[in-house]
C-alpha positions as CSV (number, residue, x, y, z in Angstrom):
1,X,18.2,-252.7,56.6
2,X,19.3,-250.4,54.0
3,X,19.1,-251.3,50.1
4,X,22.3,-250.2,48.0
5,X,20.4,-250.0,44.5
6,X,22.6,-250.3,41.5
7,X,23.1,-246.2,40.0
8,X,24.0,-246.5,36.4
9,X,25.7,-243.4,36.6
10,X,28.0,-243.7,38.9
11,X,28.9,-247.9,38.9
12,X,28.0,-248.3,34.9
13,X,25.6,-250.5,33.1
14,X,24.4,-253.5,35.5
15,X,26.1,-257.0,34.8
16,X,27.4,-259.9,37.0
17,X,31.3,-258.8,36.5
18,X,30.3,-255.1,37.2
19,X,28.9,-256.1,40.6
20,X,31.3,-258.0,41.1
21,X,34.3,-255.9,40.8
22,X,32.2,-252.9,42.7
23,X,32.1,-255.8,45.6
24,X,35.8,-256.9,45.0
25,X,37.0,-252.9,45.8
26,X,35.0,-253.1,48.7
27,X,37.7,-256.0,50.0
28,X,35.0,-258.9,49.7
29,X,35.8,-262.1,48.9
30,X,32.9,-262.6,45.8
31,X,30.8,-265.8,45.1
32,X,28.1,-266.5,43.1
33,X,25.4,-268.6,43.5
34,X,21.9,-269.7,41.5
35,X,19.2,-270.4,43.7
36,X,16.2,-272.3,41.9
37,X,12.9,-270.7,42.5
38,X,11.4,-272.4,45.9
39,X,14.3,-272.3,47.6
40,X,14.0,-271.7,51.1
41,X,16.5,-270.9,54.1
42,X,15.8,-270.6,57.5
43,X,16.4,-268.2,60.2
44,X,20.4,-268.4,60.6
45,X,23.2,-266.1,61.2
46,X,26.7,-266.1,59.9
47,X,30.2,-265.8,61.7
48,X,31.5,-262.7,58.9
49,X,29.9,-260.1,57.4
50,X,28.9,-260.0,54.0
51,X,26.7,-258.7,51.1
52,X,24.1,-260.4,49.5
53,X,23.8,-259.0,45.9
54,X,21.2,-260.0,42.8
55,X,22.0,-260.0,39.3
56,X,18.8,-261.1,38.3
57,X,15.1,-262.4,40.4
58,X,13.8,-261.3,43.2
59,X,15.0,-262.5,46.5
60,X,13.4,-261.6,50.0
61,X,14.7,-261.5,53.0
62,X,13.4,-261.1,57.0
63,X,16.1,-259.2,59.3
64,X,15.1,-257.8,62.6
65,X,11.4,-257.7,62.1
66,X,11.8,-256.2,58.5
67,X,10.8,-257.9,55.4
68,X,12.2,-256.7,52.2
69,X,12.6,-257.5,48.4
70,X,15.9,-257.4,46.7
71,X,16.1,-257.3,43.1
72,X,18.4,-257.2,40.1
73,X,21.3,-254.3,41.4
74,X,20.7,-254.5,45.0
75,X,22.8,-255.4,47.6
76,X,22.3,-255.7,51.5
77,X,25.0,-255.8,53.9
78,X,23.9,-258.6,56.8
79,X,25.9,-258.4,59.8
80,X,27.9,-261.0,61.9
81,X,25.4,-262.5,63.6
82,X,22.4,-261.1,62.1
83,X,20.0,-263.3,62.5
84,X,17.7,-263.2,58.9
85,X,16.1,-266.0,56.4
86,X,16.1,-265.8,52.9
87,X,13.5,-267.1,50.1
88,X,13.8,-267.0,46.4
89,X,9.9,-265.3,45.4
90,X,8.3,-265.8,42.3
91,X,9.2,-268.5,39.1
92,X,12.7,-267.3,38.4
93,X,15.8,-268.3,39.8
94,X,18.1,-266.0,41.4
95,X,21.5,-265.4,40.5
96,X,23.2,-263.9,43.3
97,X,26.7,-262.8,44.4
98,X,28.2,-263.2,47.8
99,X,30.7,-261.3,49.0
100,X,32.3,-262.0,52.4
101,X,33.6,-258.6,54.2
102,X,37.5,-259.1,54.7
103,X,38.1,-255.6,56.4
104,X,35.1,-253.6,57.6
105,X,36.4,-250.4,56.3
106,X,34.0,-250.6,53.3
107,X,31.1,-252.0,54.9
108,X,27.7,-250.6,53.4
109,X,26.1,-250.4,56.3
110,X,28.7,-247.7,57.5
111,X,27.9,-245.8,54.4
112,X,24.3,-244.9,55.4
């Protein structure tokens, strides 16, 4: 499960609409989302791919026996069908942006 980390010099100065548009050239279809801290979701997979990218708190998630952090400027591609479970961790909410893969061309995953 590799972590895209947010490089200043190359994507600019980390804010919600930078993300955003970095996500939008990448032919994702972008939504955001604030999850309250607590929030919990189960083991479930998705029909599409997509990226899961913070803006700001700390959001874990459990892929394929790996357990991993993501934090303000990272994104994760999960695969269709990737089975994983997300949790917001520690007393901050997480603002989040999620973009759904239209064309796999500029999948992340494919870029490691």
């Amino acid at each position: 499960m590799p972590i895209d980390h947010w490089n200043e010099k190359v994507d600019g100065p980390l804010s919600e609409e930078s993300m955003r548009r970095k996500m939008e050239k990448m032919d994702c279809v972008v939504r955001r989302y604030i999850y309250p801290p607590g929030t919990y979701f189960p083991a479930h997979a998705h029909q599409m791919d997509k990226i899961d990218g913070v803006i700001s708190g700390h959001f874990r998630l459990e892929m394929d026996g790996h357990r991993l952090v993501l934090e303000a400027g990272d994104m994760l591609t999960i695969p269709r069908g990737g089975l994983h479970s997300a949790e917001v961790v520690g007393n901050e909410p997480v603002v989040s942006l999620d973009g759904i893969i239209q064309e796999c061309k500029a999948n992340l995953a494919r870029k490691k």
